[in-house]
C-alpha positions as CSV (number, residue, x, y, z in Angstrom):
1,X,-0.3,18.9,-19.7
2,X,-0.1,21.3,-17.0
3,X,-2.8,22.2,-14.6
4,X,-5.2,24.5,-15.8
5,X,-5.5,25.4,-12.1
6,X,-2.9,27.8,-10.4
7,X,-0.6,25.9,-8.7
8,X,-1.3,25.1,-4.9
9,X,1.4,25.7,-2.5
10,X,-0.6,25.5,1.0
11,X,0.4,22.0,2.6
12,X,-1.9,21.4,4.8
13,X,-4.7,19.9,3.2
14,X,-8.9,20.4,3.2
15,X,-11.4,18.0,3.0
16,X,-15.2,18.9,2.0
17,X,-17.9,16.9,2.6
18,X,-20.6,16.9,-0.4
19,X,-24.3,16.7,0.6
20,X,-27.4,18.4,-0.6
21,X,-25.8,21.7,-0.3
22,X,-22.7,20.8,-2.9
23,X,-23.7,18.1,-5.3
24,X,-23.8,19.5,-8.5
25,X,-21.4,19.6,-10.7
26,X,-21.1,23.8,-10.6
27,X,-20.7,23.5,-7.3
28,X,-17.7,21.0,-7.0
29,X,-16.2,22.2,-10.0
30,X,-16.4,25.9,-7.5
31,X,-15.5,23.9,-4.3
32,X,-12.0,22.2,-6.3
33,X,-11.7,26.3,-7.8
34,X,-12.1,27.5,-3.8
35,X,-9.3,25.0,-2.2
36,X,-11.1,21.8,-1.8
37,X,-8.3,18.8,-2.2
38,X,-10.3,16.1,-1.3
39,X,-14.0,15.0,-1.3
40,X,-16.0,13.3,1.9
41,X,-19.0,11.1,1.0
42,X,-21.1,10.7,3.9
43,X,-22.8,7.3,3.9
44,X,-25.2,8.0,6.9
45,X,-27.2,9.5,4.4
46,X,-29.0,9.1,1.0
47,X,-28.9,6.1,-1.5
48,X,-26.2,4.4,-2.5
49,X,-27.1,5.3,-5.8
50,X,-26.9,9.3,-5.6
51,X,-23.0,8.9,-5.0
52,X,-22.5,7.6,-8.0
53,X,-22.8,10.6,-10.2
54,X,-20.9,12.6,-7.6
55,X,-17.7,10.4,-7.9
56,X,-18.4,10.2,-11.8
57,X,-18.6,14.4,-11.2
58,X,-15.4,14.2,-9.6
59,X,-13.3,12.3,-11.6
60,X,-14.1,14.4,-14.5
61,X,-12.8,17.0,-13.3
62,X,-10.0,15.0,-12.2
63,X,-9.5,14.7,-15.9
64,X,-10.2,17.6,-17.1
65,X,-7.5,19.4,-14.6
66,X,-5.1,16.3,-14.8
67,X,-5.2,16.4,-11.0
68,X,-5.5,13.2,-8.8
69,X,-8.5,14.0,-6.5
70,X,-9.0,12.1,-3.1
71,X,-12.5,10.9,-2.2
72,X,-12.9,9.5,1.2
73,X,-16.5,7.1,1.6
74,X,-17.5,7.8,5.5
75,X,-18.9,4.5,7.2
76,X,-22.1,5.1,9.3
77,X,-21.5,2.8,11.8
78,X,-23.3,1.1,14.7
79,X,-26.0,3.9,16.0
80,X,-27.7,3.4,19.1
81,X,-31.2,5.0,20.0
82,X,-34.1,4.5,22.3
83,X,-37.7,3.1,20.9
84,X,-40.8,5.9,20.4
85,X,-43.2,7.7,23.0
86,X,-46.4,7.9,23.5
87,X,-47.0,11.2,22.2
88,X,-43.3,11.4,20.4
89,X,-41.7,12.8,23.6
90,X,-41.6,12.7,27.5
91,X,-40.2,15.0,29.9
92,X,-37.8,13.9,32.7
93,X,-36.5,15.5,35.6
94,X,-33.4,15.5,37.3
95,X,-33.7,13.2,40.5
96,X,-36.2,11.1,39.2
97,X,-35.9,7.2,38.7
98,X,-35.8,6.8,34.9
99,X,-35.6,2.9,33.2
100,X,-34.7,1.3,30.3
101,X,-36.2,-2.1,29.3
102,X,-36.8,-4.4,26.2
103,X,-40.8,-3.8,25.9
104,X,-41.1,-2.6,22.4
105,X,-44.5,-0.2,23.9
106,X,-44.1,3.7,23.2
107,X,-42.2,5.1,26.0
108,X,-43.4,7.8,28.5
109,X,-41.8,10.3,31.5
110,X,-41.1,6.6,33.2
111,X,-39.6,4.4,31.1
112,X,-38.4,3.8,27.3
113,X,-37.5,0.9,25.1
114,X,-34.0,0.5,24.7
115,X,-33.4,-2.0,21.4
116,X,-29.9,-3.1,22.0
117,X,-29.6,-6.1,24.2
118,X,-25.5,-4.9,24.0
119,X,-25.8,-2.1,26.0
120,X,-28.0,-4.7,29.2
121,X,-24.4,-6.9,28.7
122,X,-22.1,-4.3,29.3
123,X,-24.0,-1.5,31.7
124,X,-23.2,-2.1,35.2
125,X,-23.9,0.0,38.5
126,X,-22.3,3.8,37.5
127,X,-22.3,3.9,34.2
128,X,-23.5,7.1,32.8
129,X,-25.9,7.0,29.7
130,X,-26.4,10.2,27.5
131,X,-29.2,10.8,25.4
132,X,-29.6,13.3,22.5
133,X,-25.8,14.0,22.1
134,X,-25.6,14.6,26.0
135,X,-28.5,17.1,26.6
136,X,-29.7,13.9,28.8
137,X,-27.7,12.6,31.2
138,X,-28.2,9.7,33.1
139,X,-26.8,7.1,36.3
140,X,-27.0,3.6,36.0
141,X,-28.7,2.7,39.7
142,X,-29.3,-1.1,38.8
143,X,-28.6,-3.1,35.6
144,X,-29.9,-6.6,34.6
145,X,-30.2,-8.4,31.2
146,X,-33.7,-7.1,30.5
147,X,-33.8,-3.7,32.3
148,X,-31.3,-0.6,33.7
149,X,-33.2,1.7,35.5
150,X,-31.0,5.3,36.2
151,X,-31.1,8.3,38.1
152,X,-31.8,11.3,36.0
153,X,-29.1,13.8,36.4
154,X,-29.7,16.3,34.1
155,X,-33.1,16.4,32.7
156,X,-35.2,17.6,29.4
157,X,-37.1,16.7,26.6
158,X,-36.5,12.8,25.8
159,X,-38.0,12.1,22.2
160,X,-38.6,9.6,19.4
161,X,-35.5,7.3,18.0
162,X,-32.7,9.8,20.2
163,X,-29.7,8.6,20.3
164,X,-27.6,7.0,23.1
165,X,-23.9,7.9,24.4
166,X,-22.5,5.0,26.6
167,X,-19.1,6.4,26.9
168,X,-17.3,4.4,30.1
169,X,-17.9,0.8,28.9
170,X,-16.8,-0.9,25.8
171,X,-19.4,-2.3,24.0
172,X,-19.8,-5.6,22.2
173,X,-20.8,-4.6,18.7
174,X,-18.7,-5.1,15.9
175,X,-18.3,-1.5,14.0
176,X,-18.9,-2.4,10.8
177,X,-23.0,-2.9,10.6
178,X,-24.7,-5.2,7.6
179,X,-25.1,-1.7,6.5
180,X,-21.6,-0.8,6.6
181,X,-20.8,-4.4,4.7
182,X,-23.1,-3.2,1.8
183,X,-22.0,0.4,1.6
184,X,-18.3,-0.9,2.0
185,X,-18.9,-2.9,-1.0
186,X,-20.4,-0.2,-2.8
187,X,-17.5,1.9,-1.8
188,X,-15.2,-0.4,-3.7
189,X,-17.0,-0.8,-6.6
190,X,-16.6,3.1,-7.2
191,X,-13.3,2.9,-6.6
192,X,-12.4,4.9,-2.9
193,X,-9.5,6.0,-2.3
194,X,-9.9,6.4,1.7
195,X,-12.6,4.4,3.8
196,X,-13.5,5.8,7.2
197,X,-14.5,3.8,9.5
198,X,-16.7,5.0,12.4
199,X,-17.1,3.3,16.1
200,X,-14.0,2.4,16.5
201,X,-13.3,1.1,20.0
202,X,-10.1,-1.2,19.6
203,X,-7.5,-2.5,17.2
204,X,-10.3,-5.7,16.2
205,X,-12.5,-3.4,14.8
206,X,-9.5,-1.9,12.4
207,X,-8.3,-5.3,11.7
208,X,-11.8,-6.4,10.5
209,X,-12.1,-3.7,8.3
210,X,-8.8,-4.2,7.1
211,X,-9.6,-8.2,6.4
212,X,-12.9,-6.8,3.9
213,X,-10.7,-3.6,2.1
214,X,-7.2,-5.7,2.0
215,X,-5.4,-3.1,-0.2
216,X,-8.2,-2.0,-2.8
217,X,-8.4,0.9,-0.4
218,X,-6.7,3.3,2.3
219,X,-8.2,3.0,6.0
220,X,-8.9,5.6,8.1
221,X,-9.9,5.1,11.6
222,X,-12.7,8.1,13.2
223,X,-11.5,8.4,17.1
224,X,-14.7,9.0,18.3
225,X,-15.1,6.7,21.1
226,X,-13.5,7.0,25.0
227,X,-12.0,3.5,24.0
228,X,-10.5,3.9,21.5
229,X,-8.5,6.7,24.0
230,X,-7.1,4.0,25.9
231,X,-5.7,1.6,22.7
232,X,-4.9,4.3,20.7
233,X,-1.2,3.8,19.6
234,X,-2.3,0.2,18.9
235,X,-5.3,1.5,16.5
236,X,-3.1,4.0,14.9
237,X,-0.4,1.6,14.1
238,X,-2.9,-0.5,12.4
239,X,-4.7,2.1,10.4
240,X,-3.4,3.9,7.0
241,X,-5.0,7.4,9.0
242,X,-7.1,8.7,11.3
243,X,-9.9,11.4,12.3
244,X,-10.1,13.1,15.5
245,X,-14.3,13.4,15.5
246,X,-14.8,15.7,17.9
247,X,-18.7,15.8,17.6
248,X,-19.0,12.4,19.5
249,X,-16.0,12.9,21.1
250,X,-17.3,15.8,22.9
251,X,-20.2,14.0,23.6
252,X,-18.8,11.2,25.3
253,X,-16.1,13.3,27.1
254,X,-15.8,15.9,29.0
255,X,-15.5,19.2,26.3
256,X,-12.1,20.4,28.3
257,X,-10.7,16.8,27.6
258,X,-11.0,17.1,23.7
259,X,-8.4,19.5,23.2
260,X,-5.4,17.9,24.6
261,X,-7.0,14.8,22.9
262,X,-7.1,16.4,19.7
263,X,-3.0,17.2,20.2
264,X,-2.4,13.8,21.0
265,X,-4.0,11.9,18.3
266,X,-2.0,14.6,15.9
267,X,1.3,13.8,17.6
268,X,0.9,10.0,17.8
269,X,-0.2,9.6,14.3
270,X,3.0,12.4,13.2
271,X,5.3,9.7,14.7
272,X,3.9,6.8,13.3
273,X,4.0,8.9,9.8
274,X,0.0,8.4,9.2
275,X,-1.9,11.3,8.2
276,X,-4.4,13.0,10.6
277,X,-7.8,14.7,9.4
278,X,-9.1,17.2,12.6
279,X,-13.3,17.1,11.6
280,X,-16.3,18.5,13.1
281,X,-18.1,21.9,13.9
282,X,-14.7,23.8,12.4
283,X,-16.7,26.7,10.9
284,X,-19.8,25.3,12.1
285,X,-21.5,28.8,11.8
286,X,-21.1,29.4,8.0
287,X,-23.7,27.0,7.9
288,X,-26.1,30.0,8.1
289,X,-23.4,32.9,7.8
290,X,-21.2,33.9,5.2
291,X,-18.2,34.5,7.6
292,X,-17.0,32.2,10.8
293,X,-16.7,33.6,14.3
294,X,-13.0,34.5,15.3
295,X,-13.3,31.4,17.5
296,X,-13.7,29.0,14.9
297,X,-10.8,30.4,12.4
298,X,-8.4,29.8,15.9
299,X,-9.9,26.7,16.6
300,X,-8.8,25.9,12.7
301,X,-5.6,27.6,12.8
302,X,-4.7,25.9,16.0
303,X,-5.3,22.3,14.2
304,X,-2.9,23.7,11.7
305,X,-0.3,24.9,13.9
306,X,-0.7,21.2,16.1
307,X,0.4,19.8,12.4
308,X,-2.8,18.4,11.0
309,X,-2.4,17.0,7.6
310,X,-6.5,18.1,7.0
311,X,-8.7,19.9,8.2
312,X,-12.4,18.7,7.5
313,X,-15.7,20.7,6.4
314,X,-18.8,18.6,7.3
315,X,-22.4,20.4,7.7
316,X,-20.5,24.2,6.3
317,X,-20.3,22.5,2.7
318,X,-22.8,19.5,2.8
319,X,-25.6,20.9,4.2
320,X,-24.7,25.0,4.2
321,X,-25.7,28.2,2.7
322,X,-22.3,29.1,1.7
323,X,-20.3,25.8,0.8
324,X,-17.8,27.8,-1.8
325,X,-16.9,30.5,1.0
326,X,-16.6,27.5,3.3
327,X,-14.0,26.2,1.8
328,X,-12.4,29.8,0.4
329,X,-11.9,30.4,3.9
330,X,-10.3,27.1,5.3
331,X,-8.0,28.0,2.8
332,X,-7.5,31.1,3.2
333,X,-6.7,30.4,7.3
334,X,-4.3,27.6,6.5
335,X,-2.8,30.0,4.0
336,X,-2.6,32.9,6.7
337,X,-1.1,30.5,9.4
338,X,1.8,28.4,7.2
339,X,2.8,32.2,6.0
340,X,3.0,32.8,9.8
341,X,6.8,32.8,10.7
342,X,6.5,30.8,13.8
343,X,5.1,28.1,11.5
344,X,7.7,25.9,10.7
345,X,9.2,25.8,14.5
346,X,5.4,25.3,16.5
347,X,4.7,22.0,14.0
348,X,8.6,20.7,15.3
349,X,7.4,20.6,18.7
350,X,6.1,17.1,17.8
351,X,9.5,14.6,17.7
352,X,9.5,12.3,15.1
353,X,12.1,9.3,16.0
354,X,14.2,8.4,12.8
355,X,13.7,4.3,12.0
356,X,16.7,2.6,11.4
357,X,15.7,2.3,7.7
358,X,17.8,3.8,4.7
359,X,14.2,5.9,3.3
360,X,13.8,7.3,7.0
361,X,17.3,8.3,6.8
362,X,17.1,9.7,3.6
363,X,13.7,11.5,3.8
364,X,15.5,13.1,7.7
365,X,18.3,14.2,5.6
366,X,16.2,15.4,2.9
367,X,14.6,18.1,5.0
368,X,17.7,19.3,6.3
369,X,19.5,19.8,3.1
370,X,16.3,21.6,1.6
371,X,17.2,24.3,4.4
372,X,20.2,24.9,4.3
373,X,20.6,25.1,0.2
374,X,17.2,27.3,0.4
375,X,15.9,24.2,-2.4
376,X,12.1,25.0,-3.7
377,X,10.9,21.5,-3.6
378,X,11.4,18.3,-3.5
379,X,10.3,15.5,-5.4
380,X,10.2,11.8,-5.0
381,X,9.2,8.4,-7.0
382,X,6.6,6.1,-5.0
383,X,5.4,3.0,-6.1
384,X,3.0,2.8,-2.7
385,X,3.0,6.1,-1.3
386,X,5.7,5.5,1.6
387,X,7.9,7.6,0.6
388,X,6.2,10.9,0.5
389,X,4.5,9.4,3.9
390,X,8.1,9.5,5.2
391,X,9.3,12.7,3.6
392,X,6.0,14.3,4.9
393,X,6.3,13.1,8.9
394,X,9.3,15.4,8.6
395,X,7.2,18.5,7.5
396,X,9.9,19.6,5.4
397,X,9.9,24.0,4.4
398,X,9.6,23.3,0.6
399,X,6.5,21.1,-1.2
400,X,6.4,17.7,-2.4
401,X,5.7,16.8,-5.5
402,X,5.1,12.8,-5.3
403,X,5.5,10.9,-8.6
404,X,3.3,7.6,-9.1
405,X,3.0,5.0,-11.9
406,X,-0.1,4.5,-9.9
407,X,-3.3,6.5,-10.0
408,X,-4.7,5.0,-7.4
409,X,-1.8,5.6,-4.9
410,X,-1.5,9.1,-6.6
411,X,-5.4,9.9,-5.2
412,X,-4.5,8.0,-2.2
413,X,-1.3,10.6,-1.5
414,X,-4.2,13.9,-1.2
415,X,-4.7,13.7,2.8
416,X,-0.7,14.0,3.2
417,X,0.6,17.2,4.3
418,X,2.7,19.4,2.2
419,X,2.2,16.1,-0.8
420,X,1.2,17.3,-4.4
421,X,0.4,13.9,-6.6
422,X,1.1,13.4,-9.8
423,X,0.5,10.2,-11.9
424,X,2.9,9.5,-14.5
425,X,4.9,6.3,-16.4
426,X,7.8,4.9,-13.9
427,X,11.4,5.4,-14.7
428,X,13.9,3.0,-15.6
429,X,17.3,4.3,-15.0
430,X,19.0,7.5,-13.8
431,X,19.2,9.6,-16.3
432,X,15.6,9.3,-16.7
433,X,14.7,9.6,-13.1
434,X,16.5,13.2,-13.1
435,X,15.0,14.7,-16.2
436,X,11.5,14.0,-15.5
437,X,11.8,15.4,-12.2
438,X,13.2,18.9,-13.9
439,X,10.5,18.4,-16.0
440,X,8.1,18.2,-13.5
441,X,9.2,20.7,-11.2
442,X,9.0,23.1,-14.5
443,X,5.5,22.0,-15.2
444,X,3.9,22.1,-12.2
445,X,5.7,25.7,-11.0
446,X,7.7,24.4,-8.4
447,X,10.8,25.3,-9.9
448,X,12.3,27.9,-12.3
449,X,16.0,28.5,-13.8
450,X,18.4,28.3,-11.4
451,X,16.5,26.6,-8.5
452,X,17.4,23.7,-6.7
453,X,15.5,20.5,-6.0
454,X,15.9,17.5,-4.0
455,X,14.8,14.6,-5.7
456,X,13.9,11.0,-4.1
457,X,14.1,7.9,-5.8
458,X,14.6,3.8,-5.2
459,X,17.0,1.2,-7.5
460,X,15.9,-0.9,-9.1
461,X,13.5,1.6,-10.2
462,X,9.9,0.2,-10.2
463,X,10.5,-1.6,-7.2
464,X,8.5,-0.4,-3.6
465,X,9.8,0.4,-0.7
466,X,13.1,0.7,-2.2
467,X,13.9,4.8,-1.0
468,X,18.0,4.3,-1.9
469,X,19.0,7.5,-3.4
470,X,18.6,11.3,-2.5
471,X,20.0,13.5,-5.6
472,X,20.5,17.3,-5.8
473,X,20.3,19.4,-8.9
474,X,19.5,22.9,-10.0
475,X,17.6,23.5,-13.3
476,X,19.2,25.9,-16.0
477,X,17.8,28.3,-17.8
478,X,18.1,26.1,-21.0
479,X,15.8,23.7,-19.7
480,X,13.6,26.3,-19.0
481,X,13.8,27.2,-22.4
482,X,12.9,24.0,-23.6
483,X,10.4,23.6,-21.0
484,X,8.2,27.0,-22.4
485,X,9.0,25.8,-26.1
């Protein structure tokens, strides 16, 4: 059965968080009407047992539109904060002497308890500490197991359980909390099809997560932390995805550093063919305003044109006044900028090295030929996803319409640029393998009579990883006939 939606042709994909603001079923049933392609569960707050109707929400509608919808469980992660004040706040001055110690008594303008004996280990002499997402900042003067007294260097209002930025050491805390371990779990149980994990500061930390999820899941690492900067190719290579977080990022960083940051993670993850979400403060003011400033739809556009696979709605349809037009107008700026006819040659700028594999070859080739014989789409078989991952890193000028036996890869495949997922039965020989994908193209209006497609397949069919066999054809008007009978 065909969608009962209109077909989507935009590639690059959007992914709305759900929160207060967007957790009934009208509303996500208006947020899949308004663009929304994938759904972000944000484990930092509420019960675990509040997301279960909003998964059971959206795979309904997953049903009902026989579309495979993506929903991505966010990780909390480790969060660090001073101890409470006398009084539930102090002021500080720039100048003064400020410490940090382990007495558990309410805090004042002098000192404050600091309830992570990880951050005595790894502090030394110059490290800077920020407090309350870097309104405070602070100079490590002198360090000891027990207490770190600083150098206040820019001063305010330090309050109740604010939290703390230690952006020049690594720390040693794992990134996965018991928290984590039990939403994690959870996470599974509901069947996730992306996990994101937050605090990520090296290639251990993916490789843990990795050891818990094992395939029951896609893993997607948040680069959110200075250290992860510096081990970045390594954590990329090891993840299925990642996030550039700017929020923390920008915390921990200078701001001017995140944008050259952002392009980087975007172009390293393009080469390693791993989708890239860009997230946080994107239309941060719909939160309170029906439209975005003309800042925030370039900042948006810019991700786009940098070749983000997503772009990510947090606060503007968890939390906002105006989720639907949130997400109406993400889509409508990624709409406006792939029309744009400078598109296609600003997302080349990134190379992407061929392996010295037949399905890298194939999927290279693949985009070429859909240029020069002006074909509509293109269309491949994947038992694991790889294949449209491939064909994707390419960012081929037609859509993708990925056929899986699997659901679960099918949901997995809604983060990937340009991929449309469908779950149907496998093939089992050729003959097969090119009249489904007629039908498909028909079904799913990416094709009419007399269009060409590319299609992508493996043999043995059934068999991952197996990408042997690019195949041109152009539908007739017969089949269309049949197709509409």
């Amino acid at each position: 059965m065909a969608d009962q939606l209109a077909p989507r042709t935009r590639k690059v994909k959007i992914l709305a968080t759900l929160g207060p603001a967007s957790s009934d079923p009208a509303m996500i049933r208006a947020l899949i009407e308004a663009g929304a392609d994938a759904f972000r569960i944000n484990m930092s707050h509420g019960a675990q047992k509040d997301k279960v109707a909003l998964v059971e929400t959206i795979r309904g509608f997953e049903a009902e539109l026989h579309r495979p919808t993506t929903i991505l469980f966010d990780l909390q992660g480790p969060k660090l904060r001073v101890g409470q004040f006398a009084g539930g706040a102090a002021e500080i001055i720039a100048g003064q002497q400020y410490t940090f110690d382990r007495d558990s008594n309410p805090g004042d303008s002098t000192r404050a308890n600091l309830p992570h004996p990880e951050i005595f280990a790894a502090v030394t002499v110059g490290t800077n500490l920020l407090i309350n997402d870097g309104k405070l900042r602070l100079k490590v003067v002198e360090a000891s197991a027990d207490r770190i007294v600083t150098e206040v260097v820019v001063g305010g209002t330090i309050s109740d359980h604010k939290g703390v930025n230690v952006p020049d050491v690594v720390l040693p805390i794992p990134a996965l909390t018991e928290k984590d371990r039990s939403d994690l779990d959870f996470a599974l149980s509901q069947q996730a099809d992306w996990i994101a994990l937050s605090f990520v500061q090296r290639p251990e930390d993916i490789a843990e997560a990795r050891a818990l999820i094992g395939d029951r899941a896609a893993l997607m690492a948040k680069i959110e932390k200075p250290a992860a900067i510096d081990r970045l190719e390594e954590i990329i290579d090891l993840a299925d995805g990642v996030m550039v977080a700017r929020g923390d990022l920008g915390v921990e960083l200078p701001p001017e550093r995140v944008p050259p940051l952002q392009n980087r993670i975007i172009a390293l993850a393009r080469q390693h063919g791993k989708p890239v979400v860009v997230a946080t403060q994107m239309l941060e003011s719909m939160i309170l305003a029906p439209t975005p400033t003309r800042a925030e739809v370039s900042d948006v556009a810019n991700a786009i044109y940098e070749g983000a696979d997503a772009v990510m709605l947090s606060a503007e349809s968890a939390a906002g006044l105006y989720p639907r037009e949130a997400v109406s107008m993400m889509d409508r700026i990624a709409t406006s900028a792939e029309r744009d006819s400078t598109y296609s040659e600003r997302i080349h700028f990134t190379e992407t090295s061929i392996e010295p594999t037949t399905a890298d070859a194939l999927a290279s080739s693949a985009r070429q030929i859909a240029g020069t014989i002006s074909a509509t789409a293109m269309l491949c078989y994947t038992g694991s996803g790889s294949t449209a991952r491939r064909i994707a890193r390419e960012r081929p000028p037609v859509p993708l319409l990925a056929m899986s036996a699997s659901l679960h890869i099918a949901r997995r495949m809604g983060l990937i640029w340009g991929v449309r997922a469908v779950h149907t039965r496998d093939v089992t020989n050729f003959e097969e393998m090119v009249d489904k994908a007629k039908r498909m193209a028909l079904r799913h209006g990416f094709a009419n009579a007399r269009d060409r497609v590319i299609i992508m397949a493996g043999i043995p069919f059934g068999t991952s990883g197996s990408t042997n066999v690019l195949h041109v054809v152009r539908l007739t008007g017969e089949e269309l006939e049949r197709h509409r009978g």
